[in-house]
C-alpha positions in Angstrom: 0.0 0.0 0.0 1.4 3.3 -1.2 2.9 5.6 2.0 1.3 8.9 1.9 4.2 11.0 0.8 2.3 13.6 -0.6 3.9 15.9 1.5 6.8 16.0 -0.5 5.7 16.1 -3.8 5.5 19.6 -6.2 3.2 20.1 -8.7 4.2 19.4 -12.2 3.4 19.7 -15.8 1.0 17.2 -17.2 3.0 14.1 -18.8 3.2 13.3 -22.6 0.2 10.8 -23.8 0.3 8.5 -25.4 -1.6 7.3 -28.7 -5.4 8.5 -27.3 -7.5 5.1 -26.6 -11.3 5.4 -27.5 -13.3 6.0 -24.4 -15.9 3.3 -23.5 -14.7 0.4 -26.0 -16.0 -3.1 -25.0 -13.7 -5.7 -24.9 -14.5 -8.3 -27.0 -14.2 -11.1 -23.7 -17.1 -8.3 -22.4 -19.6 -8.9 -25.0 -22.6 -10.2 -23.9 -24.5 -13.4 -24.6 -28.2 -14.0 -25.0 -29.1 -16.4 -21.6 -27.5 -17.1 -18.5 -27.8 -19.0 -15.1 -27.4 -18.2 -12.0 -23.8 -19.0 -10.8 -23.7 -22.5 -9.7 -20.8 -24.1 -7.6 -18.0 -25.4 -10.4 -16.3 -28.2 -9.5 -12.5 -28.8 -8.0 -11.5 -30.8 -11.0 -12.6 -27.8 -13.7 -9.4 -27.2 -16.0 -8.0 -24.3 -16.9 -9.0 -23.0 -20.4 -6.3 -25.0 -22.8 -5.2 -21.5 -24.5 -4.5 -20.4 -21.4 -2.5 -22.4 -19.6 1.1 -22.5 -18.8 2.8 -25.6 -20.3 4.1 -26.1 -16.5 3.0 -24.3 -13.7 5.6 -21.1 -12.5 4.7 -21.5 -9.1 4.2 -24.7 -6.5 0.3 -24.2 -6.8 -0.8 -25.1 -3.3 -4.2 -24.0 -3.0 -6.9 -24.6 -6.2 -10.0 -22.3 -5.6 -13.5 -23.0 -7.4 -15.6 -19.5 -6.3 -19.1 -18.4 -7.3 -20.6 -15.3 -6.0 -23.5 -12.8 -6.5 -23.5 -9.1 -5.2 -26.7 -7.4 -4.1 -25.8 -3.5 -4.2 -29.0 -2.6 -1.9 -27.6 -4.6 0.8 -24.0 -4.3 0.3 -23.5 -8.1 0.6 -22.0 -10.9 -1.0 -23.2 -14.0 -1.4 -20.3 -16.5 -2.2 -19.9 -20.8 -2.4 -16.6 -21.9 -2.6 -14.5 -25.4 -3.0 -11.0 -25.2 -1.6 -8.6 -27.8 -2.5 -5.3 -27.8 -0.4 -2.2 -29.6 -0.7 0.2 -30.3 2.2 3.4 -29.1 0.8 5.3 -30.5 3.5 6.9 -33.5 5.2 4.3 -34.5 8.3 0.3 -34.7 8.3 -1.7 -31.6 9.0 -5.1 -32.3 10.8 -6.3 -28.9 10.7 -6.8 -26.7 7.7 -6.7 -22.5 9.1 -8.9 -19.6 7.1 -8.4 -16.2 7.0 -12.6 -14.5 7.3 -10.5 -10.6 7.0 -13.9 -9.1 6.8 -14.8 -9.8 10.4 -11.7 -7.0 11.0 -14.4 -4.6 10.3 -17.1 -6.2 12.9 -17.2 -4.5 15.9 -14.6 -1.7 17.6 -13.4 -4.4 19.7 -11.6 -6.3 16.9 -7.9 -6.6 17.1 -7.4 -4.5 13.6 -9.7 -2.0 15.0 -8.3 -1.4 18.3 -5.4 -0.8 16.7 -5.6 1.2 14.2 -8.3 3.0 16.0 -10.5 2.9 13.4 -8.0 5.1 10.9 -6.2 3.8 8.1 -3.8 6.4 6.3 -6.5 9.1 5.9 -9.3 7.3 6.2 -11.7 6.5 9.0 -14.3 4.1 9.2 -17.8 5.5 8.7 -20.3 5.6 11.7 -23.3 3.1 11.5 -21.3 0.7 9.1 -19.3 -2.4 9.9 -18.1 -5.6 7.9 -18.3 -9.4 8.6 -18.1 -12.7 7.4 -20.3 -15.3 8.4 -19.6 -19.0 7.1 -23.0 -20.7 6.6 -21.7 -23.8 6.0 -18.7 -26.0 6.0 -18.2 -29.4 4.8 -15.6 -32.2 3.6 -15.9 -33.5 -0.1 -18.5 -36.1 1.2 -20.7 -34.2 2.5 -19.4 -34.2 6.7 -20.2 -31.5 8.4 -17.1 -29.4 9.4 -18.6 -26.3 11.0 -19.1 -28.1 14.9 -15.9 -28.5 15.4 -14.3 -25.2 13.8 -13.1 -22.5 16.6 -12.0 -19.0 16.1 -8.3 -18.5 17.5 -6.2 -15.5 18.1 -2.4 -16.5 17.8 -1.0 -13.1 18.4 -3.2 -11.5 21.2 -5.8 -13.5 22.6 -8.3 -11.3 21.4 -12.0 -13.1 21.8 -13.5 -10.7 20.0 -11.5 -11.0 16.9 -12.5 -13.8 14.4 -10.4 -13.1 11.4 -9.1 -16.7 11.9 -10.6 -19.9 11.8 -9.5 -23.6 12.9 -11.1 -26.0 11.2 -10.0 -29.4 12.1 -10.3 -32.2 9.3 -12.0 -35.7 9.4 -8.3 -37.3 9.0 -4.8 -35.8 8.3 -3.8 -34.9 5.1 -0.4 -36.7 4.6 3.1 -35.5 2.6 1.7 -34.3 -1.2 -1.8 -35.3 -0.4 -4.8 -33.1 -1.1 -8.2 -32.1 0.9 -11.3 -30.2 -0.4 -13.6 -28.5 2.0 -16.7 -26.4 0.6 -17.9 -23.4 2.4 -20.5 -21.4 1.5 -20.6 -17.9 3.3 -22.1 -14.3 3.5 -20.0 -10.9 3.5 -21.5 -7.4 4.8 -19.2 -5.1 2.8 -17.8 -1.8 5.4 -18.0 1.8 3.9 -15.5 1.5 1.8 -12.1 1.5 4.6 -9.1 -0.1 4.6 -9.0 -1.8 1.4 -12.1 -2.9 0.9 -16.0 -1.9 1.0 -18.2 0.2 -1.2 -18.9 4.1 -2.6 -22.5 3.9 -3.1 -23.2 1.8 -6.4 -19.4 0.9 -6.6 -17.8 -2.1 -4.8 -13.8 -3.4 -4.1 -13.9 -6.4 -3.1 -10.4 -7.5 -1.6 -9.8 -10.0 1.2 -13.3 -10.9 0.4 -13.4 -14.7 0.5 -12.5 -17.2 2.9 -8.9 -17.6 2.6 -6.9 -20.5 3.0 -3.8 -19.4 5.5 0.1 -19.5 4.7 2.4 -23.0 4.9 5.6 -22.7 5.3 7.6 -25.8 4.4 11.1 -26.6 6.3 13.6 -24.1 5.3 11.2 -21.3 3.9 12.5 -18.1 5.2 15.0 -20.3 7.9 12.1 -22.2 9.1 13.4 -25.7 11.4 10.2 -27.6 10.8 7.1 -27.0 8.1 3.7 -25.8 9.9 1.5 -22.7 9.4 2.2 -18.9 9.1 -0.8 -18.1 11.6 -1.6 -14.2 11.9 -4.7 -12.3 12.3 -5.8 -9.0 10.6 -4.4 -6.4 12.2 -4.4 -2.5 11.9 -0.6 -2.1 10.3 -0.3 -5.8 8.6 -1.1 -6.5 5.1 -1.3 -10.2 3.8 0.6 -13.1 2.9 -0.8 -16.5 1.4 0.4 -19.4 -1.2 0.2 -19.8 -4.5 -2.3 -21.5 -6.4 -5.1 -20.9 -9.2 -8.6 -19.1 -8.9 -11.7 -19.9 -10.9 -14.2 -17.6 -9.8 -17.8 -16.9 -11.1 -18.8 -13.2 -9.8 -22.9 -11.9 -10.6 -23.6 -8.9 -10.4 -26.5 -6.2 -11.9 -26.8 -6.5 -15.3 -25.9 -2.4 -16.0 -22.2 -3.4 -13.8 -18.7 -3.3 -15.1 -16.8 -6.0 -13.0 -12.7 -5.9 -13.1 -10.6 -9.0 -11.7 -7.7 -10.5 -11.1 -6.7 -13.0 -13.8 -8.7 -13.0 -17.6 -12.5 -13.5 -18.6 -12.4 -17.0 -19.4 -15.6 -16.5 -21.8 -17.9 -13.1 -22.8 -20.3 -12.7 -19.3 -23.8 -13.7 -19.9 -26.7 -11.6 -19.0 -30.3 -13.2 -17.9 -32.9 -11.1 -15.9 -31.6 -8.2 -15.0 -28.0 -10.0 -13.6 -24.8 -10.7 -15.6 -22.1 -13.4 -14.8 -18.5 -12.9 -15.4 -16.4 -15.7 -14.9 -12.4 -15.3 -14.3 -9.8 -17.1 -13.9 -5.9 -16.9 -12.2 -3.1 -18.8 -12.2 -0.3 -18.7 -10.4 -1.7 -16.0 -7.9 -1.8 -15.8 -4.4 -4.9 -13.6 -4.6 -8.0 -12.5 -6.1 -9.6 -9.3 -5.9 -12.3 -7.6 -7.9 -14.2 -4.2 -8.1 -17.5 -3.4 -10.3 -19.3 -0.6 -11.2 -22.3 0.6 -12.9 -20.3 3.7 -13.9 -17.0 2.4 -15.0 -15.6 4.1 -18.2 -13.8 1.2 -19.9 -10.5 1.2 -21.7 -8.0 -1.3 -22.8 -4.3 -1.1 -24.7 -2.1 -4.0 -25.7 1.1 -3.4 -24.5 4.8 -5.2 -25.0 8.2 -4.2 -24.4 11.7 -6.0 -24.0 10.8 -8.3 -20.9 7.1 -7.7 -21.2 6.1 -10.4 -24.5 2.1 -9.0 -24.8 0.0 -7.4 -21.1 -3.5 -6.3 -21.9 -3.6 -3.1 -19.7 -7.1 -2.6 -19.0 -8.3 0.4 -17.2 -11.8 0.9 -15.7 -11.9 4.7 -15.1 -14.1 7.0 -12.7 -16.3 9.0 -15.5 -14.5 12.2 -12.8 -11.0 11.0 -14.9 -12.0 9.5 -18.2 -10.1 12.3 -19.5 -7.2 11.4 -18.0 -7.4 8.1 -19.6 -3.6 8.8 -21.6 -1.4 9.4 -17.9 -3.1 6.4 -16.4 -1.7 4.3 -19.3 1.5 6.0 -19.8 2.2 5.4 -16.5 1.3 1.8 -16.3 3.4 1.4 -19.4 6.5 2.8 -18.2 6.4 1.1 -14.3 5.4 -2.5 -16.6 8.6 -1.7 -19.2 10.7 -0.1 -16.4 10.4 -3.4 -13.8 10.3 -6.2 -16.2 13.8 -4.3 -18.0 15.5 -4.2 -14.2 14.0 -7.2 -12.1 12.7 -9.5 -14.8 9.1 -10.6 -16.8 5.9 -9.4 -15.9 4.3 -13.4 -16.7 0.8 -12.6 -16.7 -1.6 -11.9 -20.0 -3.2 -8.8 -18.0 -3.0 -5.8 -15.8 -5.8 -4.2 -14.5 -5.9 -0.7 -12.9 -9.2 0.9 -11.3 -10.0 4.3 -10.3 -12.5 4.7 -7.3 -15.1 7.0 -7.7 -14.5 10.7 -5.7 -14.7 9.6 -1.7 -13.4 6.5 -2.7 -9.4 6.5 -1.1 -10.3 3.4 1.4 -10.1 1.2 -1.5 -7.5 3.3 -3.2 -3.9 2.7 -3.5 -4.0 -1.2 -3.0 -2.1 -4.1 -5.2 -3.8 -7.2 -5.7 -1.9 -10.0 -8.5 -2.6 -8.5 -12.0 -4.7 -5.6 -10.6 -4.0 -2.4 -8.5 -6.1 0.8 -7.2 -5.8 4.1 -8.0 -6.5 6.7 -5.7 -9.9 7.6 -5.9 -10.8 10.5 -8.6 -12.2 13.2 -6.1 -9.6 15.9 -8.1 -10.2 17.2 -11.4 -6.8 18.2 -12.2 -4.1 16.0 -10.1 -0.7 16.7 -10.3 1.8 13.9 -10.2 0.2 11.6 -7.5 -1.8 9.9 -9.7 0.9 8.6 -11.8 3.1 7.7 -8.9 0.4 5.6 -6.7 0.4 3.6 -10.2 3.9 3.4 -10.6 3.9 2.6 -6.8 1.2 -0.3 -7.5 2.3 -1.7 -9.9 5.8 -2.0 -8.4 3.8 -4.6 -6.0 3.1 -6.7 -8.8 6.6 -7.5 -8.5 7.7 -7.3 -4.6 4.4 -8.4 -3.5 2.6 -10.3 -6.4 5.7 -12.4 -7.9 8.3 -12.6 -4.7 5.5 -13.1 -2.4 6.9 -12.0 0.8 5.5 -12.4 4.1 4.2 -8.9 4.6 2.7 -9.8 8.7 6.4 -10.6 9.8 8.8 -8.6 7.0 6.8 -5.9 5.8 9.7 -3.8 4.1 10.8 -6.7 1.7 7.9 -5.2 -0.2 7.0 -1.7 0.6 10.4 -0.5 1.1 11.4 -2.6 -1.8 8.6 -1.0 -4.1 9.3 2.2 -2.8 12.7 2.2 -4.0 11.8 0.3 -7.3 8.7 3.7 -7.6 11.1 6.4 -6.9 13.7 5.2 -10.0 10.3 5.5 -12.0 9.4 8.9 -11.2 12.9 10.0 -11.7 14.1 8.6 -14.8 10.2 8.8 -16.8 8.7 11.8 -14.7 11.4 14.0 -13.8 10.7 13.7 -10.2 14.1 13.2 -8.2 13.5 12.2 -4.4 14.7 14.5 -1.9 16.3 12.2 0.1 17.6 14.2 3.0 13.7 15.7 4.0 12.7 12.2 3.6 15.5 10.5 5.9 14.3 13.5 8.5 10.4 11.5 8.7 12.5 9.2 10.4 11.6 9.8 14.1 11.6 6.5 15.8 13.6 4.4 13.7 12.6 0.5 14.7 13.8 -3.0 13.5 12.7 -3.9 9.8 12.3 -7.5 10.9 9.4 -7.4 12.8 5.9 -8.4 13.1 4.2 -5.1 11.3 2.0 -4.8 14.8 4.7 -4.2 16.6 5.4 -0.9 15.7 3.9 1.8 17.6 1.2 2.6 15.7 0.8 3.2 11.9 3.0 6.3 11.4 5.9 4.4 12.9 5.3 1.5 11.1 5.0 3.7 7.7 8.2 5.3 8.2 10.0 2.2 8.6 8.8 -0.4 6.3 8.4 2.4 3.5 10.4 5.0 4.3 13.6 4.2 6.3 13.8 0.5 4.2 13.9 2.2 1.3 16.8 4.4 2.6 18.3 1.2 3.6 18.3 0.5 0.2 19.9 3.9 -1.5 22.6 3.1 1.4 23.6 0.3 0.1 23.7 1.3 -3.5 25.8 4.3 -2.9 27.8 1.9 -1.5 28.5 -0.5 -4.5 27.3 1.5 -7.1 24.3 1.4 -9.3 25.3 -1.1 -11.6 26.3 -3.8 -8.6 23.2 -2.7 -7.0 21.0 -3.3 -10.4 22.3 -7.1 -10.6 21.8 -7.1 -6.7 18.2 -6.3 -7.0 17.8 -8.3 -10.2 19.4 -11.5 -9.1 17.4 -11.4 -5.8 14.0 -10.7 -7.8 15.1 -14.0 -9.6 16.3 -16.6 -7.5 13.6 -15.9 -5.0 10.6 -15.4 -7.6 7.4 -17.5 -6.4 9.4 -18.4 -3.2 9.1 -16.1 -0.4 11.9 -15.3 0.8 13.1 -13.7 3.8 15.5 -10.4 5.1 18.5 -13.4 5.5 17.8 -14.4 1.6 18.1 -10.7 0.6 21.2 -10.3 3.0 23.0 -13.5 1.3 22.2 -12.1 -2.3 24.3 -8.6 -1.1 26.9 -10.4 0.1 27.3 -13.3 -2.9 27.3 -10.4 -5.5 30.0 -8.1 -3.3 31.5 -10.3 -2.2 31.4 -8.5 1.0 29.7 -9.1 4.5 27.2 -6.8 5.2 26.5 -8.6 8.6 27.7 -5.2 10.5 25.1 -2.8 7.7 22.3 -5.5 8.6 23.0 -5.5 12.3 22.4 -1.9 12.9 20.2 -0.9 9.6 17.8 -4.0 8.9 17.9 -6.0 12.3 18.8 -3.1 14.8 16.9 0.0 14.8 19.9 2.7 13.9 20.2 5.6 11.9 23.1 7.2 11.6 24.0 10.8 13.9 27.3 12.2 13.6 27.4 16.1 15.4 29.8 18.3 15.6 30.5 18.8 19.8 32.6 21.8 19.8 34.9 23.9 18.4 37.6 25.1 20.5 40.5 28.1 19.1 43.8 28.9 20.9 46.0 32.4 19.5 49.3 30.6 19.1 51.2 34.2 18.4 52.3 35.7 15.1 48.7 35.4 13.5 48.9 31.6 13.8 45.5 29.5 15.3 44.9 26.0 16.3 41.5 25.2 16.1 40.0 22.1 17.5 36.8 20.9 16.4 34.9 16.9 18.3 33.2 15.1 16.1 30.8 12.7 17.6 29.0 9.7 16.5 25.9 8.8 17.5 24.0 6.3 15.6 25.1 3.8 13.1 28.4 3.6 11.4 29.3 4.4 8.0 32.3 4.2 6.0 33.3 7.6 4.9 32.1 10.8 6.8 32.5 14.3 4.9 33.4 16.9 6.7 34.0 20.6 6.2 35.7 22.9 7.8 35.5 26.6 7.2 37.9 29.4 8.5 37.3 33.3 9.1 39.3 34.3 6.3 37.6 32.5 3.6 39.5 29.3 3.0 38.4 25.9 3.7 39.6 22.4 3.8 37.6 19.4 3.7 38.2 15.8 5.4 36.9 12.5 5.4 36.8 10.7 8.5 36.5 6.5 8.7 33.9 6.8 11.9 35.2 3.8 13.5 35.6 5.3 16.9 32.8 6.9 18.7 34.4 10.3 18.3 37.6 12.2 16.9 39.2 15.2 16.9 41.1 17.3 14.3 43.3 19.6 14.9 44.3 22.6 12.5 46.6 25.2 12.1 46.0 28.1 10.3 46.9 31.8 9.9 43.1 32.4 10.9 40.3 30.1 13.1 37.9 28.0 12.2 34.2 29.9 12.2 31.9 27.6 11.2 31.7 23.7 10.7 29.5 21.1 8.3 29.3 17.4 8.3 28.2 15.9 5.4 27.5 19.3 3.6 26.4 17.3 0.2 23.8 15.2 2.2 25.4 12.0 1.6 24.9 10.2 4.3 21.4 8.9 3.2 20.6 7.5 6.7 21.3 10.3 9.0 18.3 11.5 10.0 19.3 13.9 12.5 20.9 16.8 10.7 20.5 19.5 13.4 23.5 18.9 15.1 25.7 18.7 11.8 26.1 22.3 11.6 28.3 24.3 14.1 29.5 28.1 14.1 31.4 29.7 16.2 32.3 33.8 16.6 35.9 34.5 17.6 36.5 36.1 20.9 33.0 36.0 21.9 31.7 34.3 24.9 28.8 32.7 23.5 28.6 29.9 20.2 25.6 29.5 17.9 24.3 26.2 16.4 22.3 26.7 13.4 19.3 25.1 13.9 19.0 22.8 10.4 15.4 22.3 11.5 14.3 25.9 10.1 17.5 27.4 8.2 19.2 24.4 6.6 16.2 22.4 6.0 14.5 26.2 4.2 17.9 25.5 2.3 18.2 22.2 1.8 14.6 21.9 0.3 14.6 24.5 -2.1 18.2 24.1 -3.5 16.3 21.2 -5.1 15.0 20.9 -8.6 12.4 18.3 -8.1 11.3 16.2 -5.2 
């Protein structure tokens, strides 16, 4: 989920469009037939359509989902069936299968996500008189045994009874090594006010996290695991998600007059029959599926390839508010699809879907789902540069999030941090917007661990400045490091090796250090695992007369946070000259003595902003006034920072 940055971004100049699309165009796959059904149940053993499907599957597909389900808009509800078969990837028998119901999050303020997050997600509250739940209303085995008397709500993380975002459902006998197990559910969903990724803006729906979800198992040695067994979590008011591949074949009904947009491709033209359409989709390879519909969608689609990217549909269901702003949606999906595919590697799937929310609309904006992503919602007329960068930012996620697959409850900044960096390298190179690193390293005000569990940060502006902000920095620190081009094949070989296999901080660490070949254990210690920033200041600056106009000036240098390897430092006398000096900052502090025909007035550390992870750059500065009693620290906070931020071209 895109950070709100906002607060340092400029206005710009609108982008250059690409070839104009004609607004409104059907799809062929969304012409309608003459007679339809309602949707029935399909069955586990349905096969994917043969012009479709991969000649070997990219991912170990442990979950197979057959999903039908209607939509009534004057009750906000779905209606869904589902058959869930599983496969126990690993070595012993399971005799429990665990699902995710995330819509119960929005159930009562007593949840665990909504005691929390207090009911607030980035800028957007949760509407008085609304809620969200799931209720199963049936579960049973392939024969027909009834599952539901036995199943038990359990809270792994806080013991929370009234939070029943995850289910045990134990199973009539184990599943062994490689075996499989289908269980059928059918269930109801009150959709929220559209909040925290999902819900609705009266007659439009986003329907993400919507289904009962089949949780996370890890097999022996996934992300240093001893022994295989479940990833167990609940929904909670900083974590995203994190589930297992597999394939979706979903039904979704609707009113006949809706636009529906989903992960995956139409798998035939939906069929209309009194008053309701049916779309049917399907996903492969996926570790999600999310949809959104609309009566008001303005519908547009472009076939796209570049080097790494063999043929995307990009298909882009537009708030009527921005149908004019059809060409810098597209142009902007087209240059993050080229852009990540060129640097990281392939984009494998036949589509990409983008939706705009209606005005009102941000709780389901800014959100990545496999093969689609929000925008944020189209409430202005005339953005400025946001709106390509939240789809730059999305789409980013298709890679970090949709392809690596990272656990985003335990190491949230393997994928935000990650696609922050990948977003910024976007907006500079294609948009002209260069990050003003320096501001952005000063968010930083209570630096924590990277690998944690994202509800262990105090609240959500701590865990947005570290996952996003600070592991992005992380990042740009270790690039200035190496370089770009060592830190291109870092990034690339990582996105390979580790694509459709979730890896963890220590698989990222050993890619550093196999390409470098270099330990980085000391970096990772006090940057990724520890909670440091860096903080060197200058302590004081001390000037003896030694006779015949001669000076010795002595000047502390302190550090205070994390180490790095070179620290810049400038040293300015009162008549004029300078000299500048790198310092190692092995030991805690140093001092440097210098002789001159005049003192040293004033002193900088890093006076280029270098040091891309010190955060603190109010002690940096130091002046001094010969023969005065009295010394004045330039407070960087209101000068320098004034200075710093317009001395910059772009942000």
């Amino acid at each position: 989920m895109l950070l709100a940055a906002g607060a340092v971004l400029l206005s710009h100049a609108l982008l250059p469009s690409s070839a104009p699309v004609p607004q409104g165009t059907m799809p062929v796959a969304l012409q309608e037939e003459p007679s339809a059904k309602k949707p029935d149940m399909p069955q586990p053993s349905a096969p994917a359509p043969a012009n479709e499907q991969a000649s070997a599957p990219l991912s170990y597909r442990i979950a197979e989902y057959h999903m039908s389900v209607a939509y009534t808009p004057e009750t906000q509800q779905l209606s869904g069936q589902q058959a869930l078969t599983w496969e126990n990837p690993g070595t012993v028998p399971v005799q429990e299968l665990y699902l995710h119901l995330y819509p119960n999050a929005f159930a009562s303020k007593n949840t665990t996500f909504m005691r929390e997050s207090g009911g607030k997600l980035r800028s957007d509250e949760a509407k008085e008189g609304t809620s969200g739940s799931m209720e199963l209303l049936s579960v049973k085995s392939e024969d027909g045994e009834d599952l539901s008397k036995r199943m038990t709500f359990v809270q792994p993380d806080d013991g929370n009874k009234d939070d029943h975002t995850l289910v045990r459902i134990p199973l009539p006998k184990p599943v062994g090594a490689g075996e499989k197990v289908t269980i059928r559910t059918e269930f109801l969903v009150k959709m929220p006010a559209a909040f925290a990724r999902m819900g609705y803006v009266g007659d439009f729906v986003m329907a993400g996290q919507w289904f009962p979800k089949v949780a996370a198992y890890e097999r022996k040695g996934t992300r240093g695991r001893a022994e295989p067994g479940w990833d167990l979590h609940q929904y909670h008011g900083n974590s995203e998600f994190y589930a297992d591949f597999g394939l979706y074949d979903v039904k979704i009904q609707v009113p006949a007059s809706y636009i529906v947009a989903a992960t995956g491709f139409p798998v035939k033209p939906p069929v209309t029959d009194k008053g309701l359409k049916t779309y049917q989709f399907y996903a492969e390879d996926v570790h999600d599926f999310a949809w959104s519909a609309s009566p008001h969608f303005v519908y547009v689609e472009e076939p796209f390839s570049a080097p790494q990217v063999p043929g995307v549909k990009i298909k882009l269901y537009l708030d009527p508010n921005h149908q004019d702003l059809k060409d810098r949606y597209l142009y902007a999906a087209k240059k993050a699809l080229a852009r990540y595919s060129q640097w990281y590697g392939t984009y494998p799937y036949s589509t990409l879907s983008i939706v705009v929310p209606p005005p009102g609309g941000n709780g389901a904006g800014g959100m990545e789902y496999p093969t689609l992503v929000t925008a944020w919602g189209a409430s202005d007329k005339d953005p400025d540069l946001e709106l390509e960068r939240v789809v730059v930012h999305e789409i980013g996620h298709q890679f970090f999030y949709g392809l690596v697959a990272t656990n985003e409850f335990e190491e949230a900044w393997l994928d935000e941090g990650f696609t922050s960096y990948a977003e910024d390298k976007v907006m500079e190179m294609d948009f002209g917007e260069k990050p003003n690193l320096p501001v952005e390293s000063s968010y930083v005000t209570a630096p924590g661990s990277l690998h944690q569990n994202a509800w262990s940060y105090t609240g959500h502006d701590q865990y947005a400045e570290n996952v996003y902000t600070r592991g992005k920095l992380v990042l740009k620190a270790i690039e200035q490091q190496v370089g770009t081009k060592t830190m291109d094949r870092i990034m690339k070989t990582y996105f390979q090796r580790w694509e459709f296999k979730h890896p963890s901080t220590k698989d990222f660490q050993a890619v550093v250090e196999e390409v470098t070949k270099t330990s980085w254990e000391d970096f990772f210690n006090q940057y990724v695992y520890g909670s440091m920033m860096m903080d060197y200041a200058v302590e004081s600056v001390r000037v003896k007369a030694q006779g015949a106009g001669a000076y010795e000036s002595t000047v502390e240098i302190a550090k205070r946070g994390g180490n790095s390897p070179a620290v810049p430092i400038h040293f300015h006398f009162a008549d004029g000259t300078s000299v500048d000096k790198t310092w190692d900052g092995k030991e805690n502090s140093i001092e440097f003595k210098l002789s001159h025909t005049a003192p040293v007035d004033w002193v900088r550390i890093d006076p280029v902003y270098s040091l891309i992870l010190e955060n603190k750059h109010i002690n940096n500065f130091f002046q001094t006034e010969v023969n005065q009693t009295w010394q004045i620290r330039w407070n960087l906070g209101i000068a320098q920072l004034l200075q710093t931020i317009f001395g910059w071209v772009a942000w």
